[in-house]
N, C-alpha and C positions, 0 to 999 in steps of 0.2 A: 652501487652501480645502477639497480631498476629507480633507486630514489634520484640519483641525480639525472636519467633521461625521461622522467617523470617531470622533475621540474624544468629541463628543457625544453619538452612539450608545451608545458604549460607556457611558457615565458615566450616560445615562437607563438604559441597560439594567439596569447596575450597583443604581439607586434599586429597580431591581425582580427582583433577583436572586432572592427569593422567587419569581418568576413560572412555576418548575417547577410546573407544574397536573397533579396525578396523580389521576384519579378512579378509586376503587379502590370497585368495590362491587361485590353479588352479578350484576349484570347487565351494568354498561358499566365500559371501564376505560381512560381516557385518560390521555396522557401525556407533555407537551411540551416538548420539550429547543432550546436554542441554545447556541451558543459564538461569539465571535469572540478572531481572534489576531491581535494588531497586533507583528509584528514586523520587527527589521532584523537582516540581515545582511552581514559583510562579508569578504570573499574574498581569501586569497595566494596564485597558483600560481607555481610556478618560473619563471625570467624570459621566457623563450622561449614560456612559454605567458600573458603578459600581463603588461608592462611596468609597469601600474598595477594596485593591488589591485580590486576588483570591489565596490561596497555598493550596498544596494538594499534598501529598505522595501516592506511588501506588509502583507497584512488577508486574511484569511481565515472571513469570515463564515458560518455556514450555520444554519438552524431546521430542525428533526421534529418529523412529528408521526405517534403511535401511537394507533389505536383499536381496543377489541375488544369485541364484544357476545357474553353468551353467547346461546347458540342454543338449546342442550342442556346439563343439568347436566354431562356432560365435555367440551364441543366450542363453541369461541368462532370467531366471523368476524369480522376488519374489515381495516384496511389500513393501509400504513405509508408516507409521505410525506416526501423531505427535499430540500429546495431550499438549494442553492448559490447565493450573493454571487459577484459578481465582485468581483477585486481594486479596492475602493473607492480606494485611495489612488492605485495606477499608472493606472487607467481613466480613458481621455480624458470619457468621460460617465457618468451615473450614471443610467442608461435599466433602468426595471422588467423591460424584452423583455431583458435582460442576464441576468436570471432564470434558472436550469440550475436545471431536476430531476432532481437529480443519483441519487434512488431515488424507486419508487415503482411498489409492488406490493399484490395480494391477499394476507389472510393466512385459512387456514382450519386452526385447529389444536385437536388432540383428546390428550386424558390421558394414554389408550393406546394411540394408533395415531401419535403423532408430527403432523407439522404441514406443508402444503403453502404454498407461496409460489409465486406470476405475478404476474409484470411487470418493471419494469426494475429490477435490482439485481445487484448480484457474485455470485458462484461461490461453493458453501458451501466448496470449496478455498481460498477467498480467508478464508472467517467462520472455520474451522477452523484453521487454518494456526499453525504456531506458532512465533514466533520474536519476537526483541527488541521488535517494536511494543508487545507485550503489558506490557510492564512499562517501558519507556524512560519518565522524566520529560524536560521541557522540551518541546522541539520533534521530540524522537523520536530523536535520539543517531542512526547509524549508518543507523536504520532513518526518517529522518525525509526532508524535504524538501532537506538541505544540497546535493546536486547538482547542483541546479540553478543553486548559486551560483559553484561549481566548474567551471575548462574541464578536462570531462573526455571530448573528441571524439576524441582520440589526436591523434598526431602530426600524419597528412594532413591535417588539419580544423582546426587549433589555433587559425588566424584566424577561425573562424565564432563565438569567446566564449566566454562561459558557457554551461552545458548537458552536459547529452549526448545522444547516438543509441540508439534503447532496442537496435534490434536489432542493430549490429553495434561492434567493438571492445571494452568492457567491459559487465560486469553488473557494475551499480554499487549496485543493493540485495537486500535477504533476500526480496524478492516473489517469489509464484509470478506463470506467465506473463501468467494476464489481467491481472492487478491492474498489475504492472509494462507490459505495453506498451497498456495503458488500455482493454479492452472496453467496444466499445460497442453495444449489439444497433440493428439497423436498421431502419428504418418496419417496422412490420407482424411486428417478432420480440421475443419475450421470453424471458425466463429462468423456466423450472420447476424448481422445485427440494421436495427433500424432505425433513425433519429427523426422523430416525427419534428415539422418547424412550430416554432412558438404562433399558437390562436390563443387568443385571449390571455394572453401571459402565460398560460399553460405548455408545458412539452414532454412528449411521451418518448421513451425508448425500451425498447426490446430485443434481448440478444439469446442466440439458439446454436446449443453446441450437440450436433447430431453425434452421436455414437460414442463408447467410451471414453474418458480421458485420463489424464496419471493419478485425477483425484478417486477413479475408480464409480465414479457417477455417469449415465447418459443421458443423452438428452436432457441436457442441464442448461433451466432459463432461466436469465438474469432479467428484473425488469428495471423501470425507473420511471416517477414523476414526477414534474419540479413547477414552481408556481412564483414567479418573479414580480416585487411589486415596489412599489418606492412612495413616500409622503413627501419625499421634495426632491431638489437636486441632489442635498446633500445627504440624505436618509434613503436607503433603498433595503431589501428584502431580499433571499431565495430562502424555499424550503421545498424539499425534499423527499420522497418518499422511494426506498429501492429496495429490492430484495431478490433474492434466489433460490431454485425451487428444483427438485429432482426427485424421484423415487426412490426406494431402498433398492438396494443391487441385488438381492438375494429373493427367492421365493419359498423360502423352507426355511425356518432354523436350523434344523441339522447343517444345512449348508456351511454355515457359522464355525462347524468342526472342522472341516478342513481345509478351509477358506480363511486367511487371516486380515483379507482386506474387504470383508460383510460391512457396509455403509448405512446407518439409518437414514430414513428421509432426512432429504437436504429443505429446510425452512427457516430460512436465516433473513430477517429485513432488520430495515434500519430507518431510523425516522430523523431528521434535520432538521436545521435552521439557520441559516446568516445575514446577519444585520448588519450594514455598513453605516456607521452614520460619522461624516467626514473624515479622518484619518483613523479612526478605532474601527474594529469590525471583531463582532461576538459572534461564537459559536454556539451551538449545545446541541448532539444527539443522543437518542438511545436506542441500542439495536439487542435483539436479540435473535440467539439462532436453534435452540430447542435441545432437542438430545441428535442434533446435526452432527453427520462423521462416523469415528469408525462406531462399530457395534464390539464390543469386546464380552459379551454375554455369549458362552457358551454352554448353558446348560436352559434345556429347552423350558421356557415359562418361570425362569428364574432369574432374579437381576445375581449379577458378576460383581465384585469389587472392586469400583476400578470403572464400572459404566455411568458415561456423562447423561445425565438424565434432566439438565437445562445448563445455558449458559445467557448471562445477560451482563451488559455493561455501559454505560453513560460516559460522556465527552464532552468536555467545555474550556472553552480559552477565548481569551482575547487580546489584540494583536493592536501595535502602532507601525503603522508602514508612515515616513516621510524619504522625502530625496537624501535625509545625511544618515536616516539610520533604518532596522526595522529591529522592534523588540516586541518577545509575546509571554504570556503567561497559560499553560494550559494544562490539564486533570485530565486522570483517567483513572477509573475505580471499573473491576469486575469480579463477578461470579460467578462460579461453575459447581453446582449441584453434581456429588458424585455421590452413587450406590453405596449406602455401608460406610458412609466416610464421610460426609457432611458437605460445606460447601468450601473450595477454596478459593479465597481473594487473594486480588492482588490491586492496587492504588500504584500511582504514580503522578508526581508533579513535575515541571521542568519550569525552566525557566532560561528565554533563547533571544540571544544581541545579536544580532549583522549590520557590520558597518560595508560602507562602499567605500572603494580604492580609485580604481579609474578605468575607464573605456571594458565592463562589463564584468571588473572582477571585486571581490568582498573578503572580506576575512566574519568568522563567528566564534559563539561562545555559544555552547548549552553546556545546563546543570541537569541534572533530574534527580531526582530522590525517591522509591520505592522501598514499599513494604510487602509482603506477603504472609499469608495466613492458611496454616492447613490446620483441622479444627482437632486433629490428634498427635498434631506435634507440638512439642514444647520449645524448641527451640525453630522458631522462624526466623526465615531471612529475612535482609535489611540492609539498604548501602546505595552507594552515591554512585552515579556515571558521567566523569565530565568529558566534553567533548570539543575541541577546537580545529579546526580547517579556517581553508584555503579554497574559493569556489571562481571560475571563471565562467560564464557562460557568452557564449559567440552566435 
């Protein structure tokens, strides 16, 4: 039943793919986007990590909306809106209160003075950031959702399924830290943030979340700077520099005993690169984020078993976008130094087709293939994720 009003959605939606409404005139400028992705996928890991392969269908619906009024010949107000579907086809009901607004902020932005944003939305280190999302077709290749369909908990955990744990054992994607362990500001907190305009090809952003949030951090800034450049029409540049920065939440070890969410400094950057040079476009960064996250050291002036004490990881693909197809190739290799236990890797490759159907909708393919490494187990995992959908966007 939720599969087949899923795909009537999709198929009415589809009759009105036209339904992009962009009002472009000297004073207001609207502009309304949706997508939904009906896809499945289905999972091998090594045997010990799951006797039977793993499949699972899901929907990922979401609508925006953008408005801006001018105010002053260089300076527009308005606000930007985007609500999150729950997974229609897994969800036991299909209840409106199901509804996530998943962004939604003020926008006050000027010609040449750059552009302020409040309310709830990501870190410009999140909007800045550069790595394979930017160009990956299908479902996002390496940098996509495939983990979740992967038991990728390590060893101690291998019965708990599919998944993994953002903060301990691997870093399993190219995200910086909010985006990966899922910021979320709390009653009464939002995100400011500033997008300075491009001087000299240069553009600065900075984003400022006052008071605690669910990652247990305050006053957590995100920055970003990006440096756009081209050698012809057909050859152009950005790179990228972003990161984000907080204090430890604790002022005492002891605190650490009965406190189970004690955070070390948050110092997580990421370094960039994308080259377009006519329908190919190359990626490659490398980010690291330190011994960022929880503290699980509980014993005063002694490391714990178990405490992350560096994570680093590197990103690289490259992508053909044309009008009949898009296909990419892209990597992802990291490590995470732990206490008393060494370091544990994890690599991944994918490999991702999107073809176009008609008036905004596509079909894809991803592969991925993953390894992992923990440097006291003998048997490590290992196993395939393939993934195919259905993507309309309006």
């Amino acid at each position: 039943m939720r599969l087949t009003l899923v795909l009537f959605l999709f198929f009415l939606l589809h009759n009105n793919a036209s339904a992009k409404v962009i009002l472009d005139k000297k004073i207001f400028y609207t502009e309304l986007n949706g997508n939904i992705d009906l896809k499945f996928g289905y999972a091998f890991n090594q045997s010990t990590f799951g006797d039977k392969p793993k499949e699972k269908m899901s929907s990922c619906p979401n609508l925006s909306l953008r408005y801006l009024q001018r105010v002053h010949p260089s300076t527009q107000m308005g606000f930007f809106v985007k609500v999150d579907s729950p997974d229609v086809i897994n969800s036991r009901t299909l209840d409106i209160k199901e509804l996530d607004i998943g962004q939604g902020y003020f926008i006050i932005k000027n010609k040449g003075l750059g552009s302020i944003e409040y309310g709830r939305k990501g870190l410009v280190s999140q909007d800045m950031l550069i790595n394979t999302s930017k160009i990956c077709a299908a479902a996002g290749g390496v940098s996509g959702d495939w983990a979740n369909y992967a038991n990728l908990r390590g060893e101690h955990k291998k019965s708990d399924g599919a998944g993994y744990d953002k903060d301990i054992v691997f870093w399993v994607k190219p995200n910086i830290y909010s985006d990966y362990n899922g910021l979320k500001c709390k009653s009464g907190t939002s995100v400011i943030s500033y997008i300075s305009p491009e001087i000299y090809n240069f553009q600065f952003g900075l984003s400022y979340v006052p008071r605690e949030n669910n990652l247990h951090y305050s006053n957590l800034i995100g920055a970003g700077l990006s440096y756009k450049g081209s050698l012809s029409e057909d050859i152009s540049f950005i790179a990228a520099a972003t990161g984000e920065f907080a204090k430890q939440n604790y002022t005492d070890e002891k605190e650490c005993l009965s406190n189970p969410n004690c955070n070390n400094q948050l110092k997580h950057w990421n370094l960039g690169i994308n080259v377009k040079c006519f329908n190919l476009n190359y990626v490659f960064s490398y980010g690291n984020g330190g011994n960022s996250g929880r503290r699980v050291n509980i014993v005063q002036g002694k490391e714990k078993k178990g405490e992350v004490k560096n994570t680093h990881y590197i990103n690289a693909g490259i992508a053909y976008h044309s009008d009949f197809s898009k296909l990419s190739f892209t990597y992802f290799a990291s490590g995470r130094e732990i206490a008393d236990s060494g370091t544990n890797e994890l690599s991944s490759y994918a490999v991702s087709l999107e073809y176009p159907l008609f008036m905004g909708t596509s079909y894809y393919f991803d592969a991925i293939k993953f390894y992992t490494k923990e440097p006291k187990v003998h048997n490590n995992n290992s196993g395939y994720v393939f993934l195919a959908g259905l993507k309309l966007n309006f």
